[in-house]
N, C-alpha and C positions, 0 to 999 in steps of 0.2 A: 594640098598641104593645109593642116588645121594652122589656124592663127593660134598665136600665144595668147591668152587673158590678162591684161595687167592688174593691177588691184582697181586702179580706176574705172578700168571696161568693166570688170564685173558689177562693180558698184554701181554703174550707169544700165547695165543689163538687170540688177535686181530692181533699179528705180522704175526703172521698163514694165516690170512684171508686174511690182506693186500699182500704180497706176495701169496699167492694165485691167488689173485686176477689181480696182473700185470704179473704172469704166463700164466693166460687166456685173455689178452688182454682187464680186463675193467678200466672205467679211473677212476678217482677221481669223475666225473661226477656220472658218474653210478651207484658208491658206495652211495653218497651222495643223489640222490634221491631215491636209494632205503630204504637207512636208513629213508627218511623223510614218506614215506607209514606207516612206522612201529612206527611211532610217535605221540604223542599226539597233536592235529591240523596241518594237515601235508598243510593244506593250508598257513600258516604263514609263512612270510617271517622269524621270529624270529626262526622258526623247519630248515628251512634250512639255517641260520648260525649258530646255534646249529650244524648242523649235517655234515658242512662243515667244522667248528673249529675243532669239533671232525679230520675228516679224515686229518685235515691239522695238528694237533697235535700228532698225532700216525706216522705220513709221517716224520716229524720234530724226534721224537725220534728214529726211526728207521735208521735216517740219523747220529744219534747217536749227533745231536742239543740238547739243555738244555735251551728254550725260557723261562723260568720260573727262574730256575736258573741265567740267564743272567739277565732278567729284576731285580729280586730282588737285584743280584750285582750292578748294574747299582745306583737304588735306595740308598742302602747302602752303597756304595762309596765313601767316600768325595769329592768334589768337588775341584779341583788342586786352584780355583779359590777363594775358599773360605782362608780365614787365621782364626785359631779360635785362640783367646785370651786367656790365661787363667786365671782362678777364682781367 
């Protein structure tokens, strides 16, 4: 009986890979066009930024970065420049 994958396990099986993979000397390149073979229209430029954001997203949290978290801070922040009024 196959195990279920939680979001975690996968997470910690991509972390696997990538470290694996700069263990064996290959780049972000090599990652990324292989992931693009293994994709839905791997001729598309749209499959390999797909499959590039991928490796640059996984690179970024392993770097222990929060680009999501950040952006949405950023968003949410109030603006120093703003003065709000009140009602």
């Amino acid at each position: 009986m196959k195990k279920t994958l939680t979001q975690q396990g996968a997470f910690r099986k991509e972390r696997k890979a990538l470290q694996r993979a700069i263990a064996n000397g290959l780049t972000e390149k090599d990652i990324v066009m292989e992931m693009v073979k293994r994709m839905d229209n791997p001729d598309s430029a749209t499959t390999l930024n797909q499959a590039s954001a991928a490796v640059m997203y996984l690179t970024a949290l392993c770097n222990k970065e929060t680009p999501i978290t950040d952006a949405v801070n950023a968003i949410l922040q109030p603006s120093p420049d703003v003065i709000v009024q009140p009602v």
